[in-house]
N, C-alpha and C positions, 0 to 999 in steps of 0.2 A: 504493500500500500504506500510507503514511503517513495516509490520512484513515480507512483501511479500518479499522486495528488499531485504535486509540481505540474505534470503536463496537463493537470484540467485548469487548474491554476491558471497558466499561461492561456489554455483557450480563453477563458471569462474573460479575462485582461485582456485577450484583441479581440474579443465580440465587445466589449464594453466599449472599447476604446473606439469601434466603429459604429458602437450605437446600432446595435444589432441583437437580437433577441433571437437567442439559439429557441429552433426548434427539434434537431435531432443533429445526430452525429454518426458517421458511419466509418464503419474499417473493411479493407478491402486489404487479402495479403494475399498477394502472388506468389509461386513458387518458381525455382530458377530457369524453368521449363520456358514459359513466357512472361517473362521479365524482358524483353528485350525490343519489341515493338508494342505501339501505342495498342491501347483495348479500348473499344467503345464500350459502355457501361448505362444500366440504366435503373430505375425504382419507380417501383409507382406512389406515388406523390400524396396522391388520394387517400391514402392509407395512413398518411402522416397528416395531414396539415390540409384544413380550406384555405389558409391564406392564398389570398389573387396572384396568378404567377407575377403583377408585377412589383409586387412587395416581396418579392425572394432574391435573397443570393448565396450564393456557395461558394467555400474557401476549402481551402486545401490547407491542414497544420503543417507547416514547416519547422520542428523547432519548437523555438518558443513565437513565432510569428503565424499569423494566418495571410494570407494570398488567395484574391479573391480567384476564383476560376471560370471558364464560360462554361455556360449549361443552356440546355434547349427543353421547351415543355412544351411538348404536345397530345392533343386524343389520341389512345389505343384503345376504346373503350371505358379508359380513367385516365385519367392526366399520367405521363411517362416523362420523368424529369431524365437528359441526357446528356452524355460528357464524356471525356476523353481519358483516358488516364495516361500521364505520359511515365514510362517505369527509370528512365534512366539510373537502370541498375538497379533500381530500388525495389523493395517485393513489399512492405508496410507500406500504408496509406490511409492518412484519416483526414476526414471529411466536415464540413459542417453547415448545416443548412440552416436558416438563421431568416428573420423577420427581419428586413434592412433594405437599404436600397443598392438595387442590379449594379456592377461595374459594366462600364460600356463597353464591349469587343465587336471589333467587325465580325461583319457577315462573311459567309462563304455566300455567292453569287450563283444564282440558277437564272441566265441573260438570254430572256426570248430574242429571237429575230423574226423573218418573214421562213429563215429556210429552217432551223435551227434553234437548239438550247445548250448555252457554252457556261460550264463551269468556270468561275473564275474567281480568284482568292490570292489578294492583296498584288490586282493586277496581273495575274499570271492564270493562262488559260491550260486549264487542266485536262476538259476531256468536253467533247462536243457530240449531244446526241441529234444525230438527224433526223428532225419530223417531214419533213418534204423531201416529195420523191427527187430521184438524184439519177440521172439518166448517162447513160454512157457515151464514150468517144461517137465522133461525127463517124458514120458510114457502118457504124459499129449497131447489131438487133437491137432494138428499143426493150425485146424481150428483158435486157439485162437488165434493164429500170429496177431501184430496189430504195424504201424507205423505212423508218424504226429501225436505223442502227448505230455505235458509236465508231466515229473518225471523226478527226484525230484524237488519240487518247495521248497525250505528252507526257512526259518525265515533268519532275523537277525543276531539271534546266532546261526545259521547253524544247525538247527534240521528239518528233514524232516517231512513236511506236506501235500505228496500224499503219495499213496500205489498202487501197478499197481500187477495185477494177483493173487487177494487173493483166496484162495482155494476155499472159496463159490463164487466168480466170477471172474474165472481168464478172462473174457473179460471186466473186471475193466482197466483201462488204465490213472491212473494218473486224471490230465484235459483230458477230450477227449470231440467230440461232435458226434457222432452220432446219425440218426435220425430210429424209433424204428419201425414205421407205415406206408409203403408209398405206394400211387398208383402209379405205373408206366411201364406204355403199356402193358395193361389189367391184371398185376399182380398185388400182396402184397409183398413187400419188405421188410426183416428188417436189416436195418443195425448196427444195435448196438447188437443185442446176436448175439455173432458170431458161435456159435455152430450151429443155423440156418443153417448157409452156403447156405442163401441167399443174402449176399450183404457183406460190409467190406467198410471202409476211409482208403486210406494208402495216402503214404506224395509218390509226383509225381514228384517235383521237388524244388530248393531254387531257387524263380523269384528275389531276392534281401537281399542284405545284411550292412546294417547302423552301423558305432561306431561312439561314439564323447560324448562330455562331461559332455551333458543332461541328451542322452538317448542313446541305442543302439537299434535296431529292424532288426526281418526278417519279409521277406516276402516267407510262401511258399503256392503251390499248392497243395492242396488236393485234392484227385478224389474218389468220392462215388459212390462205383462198384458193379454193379449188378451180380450175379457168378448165372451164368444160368445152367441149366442140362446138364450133359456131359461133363462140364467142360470149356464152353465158358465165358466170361463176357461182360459186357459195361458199358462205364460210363453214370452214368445219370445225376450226378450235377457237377460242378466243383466250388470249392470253393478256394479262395484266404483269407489264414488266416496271419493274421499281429501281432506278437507280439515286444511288445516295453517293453522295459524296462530302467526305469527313476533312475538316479543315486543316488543312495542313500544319504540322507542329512549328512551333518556331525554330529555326537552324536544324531543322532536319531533314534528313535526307530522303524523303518517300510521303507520301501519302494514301488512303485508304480509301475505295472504293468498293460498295454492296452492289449486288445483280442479283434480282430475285424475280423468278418467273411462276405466276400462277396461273394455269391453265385450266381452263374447263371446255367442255364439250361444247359447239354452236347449236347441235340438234342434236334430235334423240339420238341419236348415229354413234356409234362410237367411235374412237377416231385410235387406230390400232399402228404404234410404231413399228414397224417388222426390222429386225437384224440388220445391222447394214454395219460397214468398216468407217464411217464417219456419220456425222449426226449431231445436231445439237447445241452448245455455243463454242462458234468456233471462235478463233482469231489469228486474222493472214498481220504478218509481222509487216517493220519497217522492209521495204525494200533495200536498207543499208547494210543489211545481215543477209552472210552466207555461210559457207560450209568452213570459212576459214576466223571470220570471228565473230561467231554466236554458238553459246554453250545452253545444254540442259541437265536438269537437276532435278530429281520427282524424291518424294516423300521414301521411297524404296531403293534410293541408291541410285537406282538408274540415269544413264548419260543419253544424250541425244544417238546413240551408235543403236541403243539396248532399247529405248524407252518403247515405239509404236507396238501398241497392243496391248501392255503393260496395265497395270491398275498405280493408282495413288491417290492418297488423300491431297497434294500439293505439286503443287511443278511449278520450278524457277525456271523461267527464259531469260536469258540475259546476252549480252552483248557488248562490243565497241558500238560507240555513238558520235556522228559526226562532232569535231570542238576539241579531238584527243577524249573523248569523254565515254565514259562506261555506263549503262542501266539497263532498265528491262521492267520485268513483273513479275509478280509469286501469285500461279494462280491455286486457290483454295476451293475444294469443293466441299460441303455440310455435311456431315452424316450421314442424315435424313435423306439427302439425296435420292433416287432411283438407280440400284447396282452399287450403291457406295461399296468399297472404294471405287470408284470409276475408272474404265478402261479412257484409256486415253487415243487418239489420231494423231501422230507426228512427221512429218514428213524427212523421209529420210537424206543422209548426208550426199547424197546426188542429185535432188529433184530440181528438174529445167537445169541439169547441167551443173551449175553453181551452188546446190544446195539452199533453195529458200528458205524459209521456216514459215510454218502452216503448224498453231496447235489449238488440240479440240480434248473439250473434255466430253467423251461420247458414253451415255449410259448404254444404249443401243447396240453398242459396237457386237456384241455376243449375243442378245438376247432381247427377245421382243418385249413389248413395253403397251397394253392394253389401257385407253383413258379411255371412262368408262361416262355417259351424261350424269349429272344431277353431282360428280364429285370434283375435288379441286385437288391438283397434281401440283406439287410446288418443285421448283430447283433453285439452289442460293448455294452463291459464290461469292469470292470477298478478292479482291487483286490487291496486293501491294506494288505500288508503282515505285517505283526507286533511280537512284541514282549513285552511280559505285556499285560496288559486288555484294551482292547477297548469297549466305549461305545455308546450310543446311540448317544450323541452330537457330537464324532470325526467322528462317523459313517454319518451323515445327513454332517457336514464341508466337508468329503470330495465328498459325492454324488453331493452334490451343486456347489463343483467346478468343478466336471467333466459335469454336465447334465447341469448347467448355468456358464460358462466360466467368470471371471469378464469384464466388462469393460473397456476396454484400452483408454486413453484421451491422442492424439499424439499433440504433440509443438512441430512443424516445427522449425526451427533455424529462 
């Protein structure tokens, strides 16, 4: 009790001193596993305290000092207070949320245009998702047209790391998810080569739009359209995709992006994924990467020589980037997933010659995938974008805080 009392001691003394009225206080202790990238965190609110979100703010104990921190609240069904944890190094963490008034922190940025919605935070453009359709080179099938996808997705130091309509597949499209194999009302669908010109995903409509000082996120509708003979179509899934984007740490190197896909059936119909060796969300790399400097890294060891076909919970792409400069992305797949761990698509150390890089996290790849109407099929992925070399250990820190969230320990006032 003697070491305890001094650090409550010191809380009162800087909630006092800021003329703030604790209402709870929380601990959060990481273990060395993921201590090592930021963890998005969150409480419901609701359960603590009516006070108006705009009579709250939250401090982090440093010490014998509090430091106000940013936090975001919004509806999940009860107010969801949300924040960042940054670990440098550290695995203890205590909190305190307090009756006072908000410090001010910029926004991260979700900036409509006429074609487009561009993440941007503290002037620097993160990752751009395209609502309006986007048609291909002049002389080149109009078939390729493709909308609801993200390019460019940037580093850090603002170099881009997708490619959309590379001459050997101009129905490459950035991040995209299309699915390649499908049964649906006694056909075969494909909706990802779109030269087919059997099916197509375009963006339907924006159901929602979030800033604030977390994160920023949309919400939009996807419709996976079947383009019947003669020129008729129907949709047969509709999917609700979520992107978020989490504010970049101060002096760090990466930031954190959520993709969450919920699907449900358009008609009674079921909409039946059949086996296929790709599938799903893919992502065609910078064209500045080939077989001689872009590396792979998955969750099981595996290198770009070994990985296609392979399962993992995680895979680092990384690479030289124009500038003398190094980055890439740790992609993460959830658990929960469909096939977790996930068979992955990678393109092997020859493809067009050169070696591209082309990777997919494909539930599909092995095994058929039945969405059934009236239910809701989800997939959620988390990218860390980076800049410099990531490795296996920051790779598994941040898996671990997205697929096991830490534990939050709340002290009522």
């Amino acid at each position: 009790m003697k070491k305890i009392f001094p650090f409550f001691i010191a809380v009162l003394m800087c909630l006092a001193h800021a003329n703030a009225q604790q209402i709870a206080s929380f601990n959060i202790k990481l273990d060395k596993a993921n201590n090592l990238v930021g963890v998005p965190v969150s409480i419901n609110l609701d359960a603590l305290s009516q006070v108006a979100d705009s009579a709250l703010a939250l401090f982090e104990v440093q010490g014998n000092k509090q430091v106000p921190i940013p936090f975001q609240i919004r509806q999940e069904g009860h107010r969801a207070m949300h924040w960042l944890i940054n670990p440098m190094g550290k695995t203890d963490f205590t909190y305190v949320l307090a009756q006072a008034a908000p410090s001010p922190f910029s926004y991260i940025k979700a900036i409509k245009s006429a074609t487009d919605i561009t993440f941007n935070a503290g002037n620097k453009n993160l990752l751009r998702y395209n609502d309006a359709t986007v048609y291909p080179p002049a002389k080149i099938d109009t078939a390729f047209k493709r909308s609801g996808f993200i390019h460019p997705l940037w580093t850090p130091h603002g170099q881009e790391l997708t490619r959309i309509q590379a001459p050997d597949h101009y129905h490459h499209y950035g991040i995209w998810n299309p699915w390649t194999h499908v049964a649906f009302e006694k056909d075969t669908v494909d909706f990802w080569n779109l030269n087919s010109k059997q099916g197509t995903v375009r963006f339907a409509k924006l159901v929602s739009k979030t800033e604030g000082p977390v994160f920023s996120e949309i919400q939009a509708l996807h419709e996976h359209v079947v383009l019947k003979k003669g020129g008729g179509e129907k949709v047969a899934l509709n999917e609700l995709q979520t992107i978020r984007v989490y504010q970049p740490e101060k002096d760090k190197d990466y930031y954190i992006v959520d993709i969450t896909s919920a699907m449900n059936c358009a008609t009674e119909s079921p909409f039946h994924i059949l086996q296929y060796r790709y599938a799903g969300m893919g992502w065609r790399t910078t064209e500045f990467w080939n077989n001689t400097n872009c590396e792979v890294l998955t969750s099981e060891g595996k290198t770009r020589k070994d990985t296609d076909g392979t399962r993992a919970k995680w895979c680092i792409v990384q690479g030289e980037l124009p500038g003398n400069d190094y980055g890439g992305a740790a992609f993460l797949a959830y658990p929960t997933n469909y096939n977790f761990p996930e068979p992955m698509r990678i393109w092997t150390l020859n493809t067009n010659g050169r070696g591209d890089m082309f990777f997919s996290f494909a539930p599909t790849k092995d095994r058929n995938w039945l969405l059934e109407p009236g239910k809701t099929y989800v997939l959620k992925y988390r990218l860390v974008v980076f800049n410099g070399k990531f490795d296996q250990a920051r790779a598994e820190s941040a898996w671990q805080g997205f697929a096991h969230p830490p534990q939050i320990t709340i002290n009522k006032k």
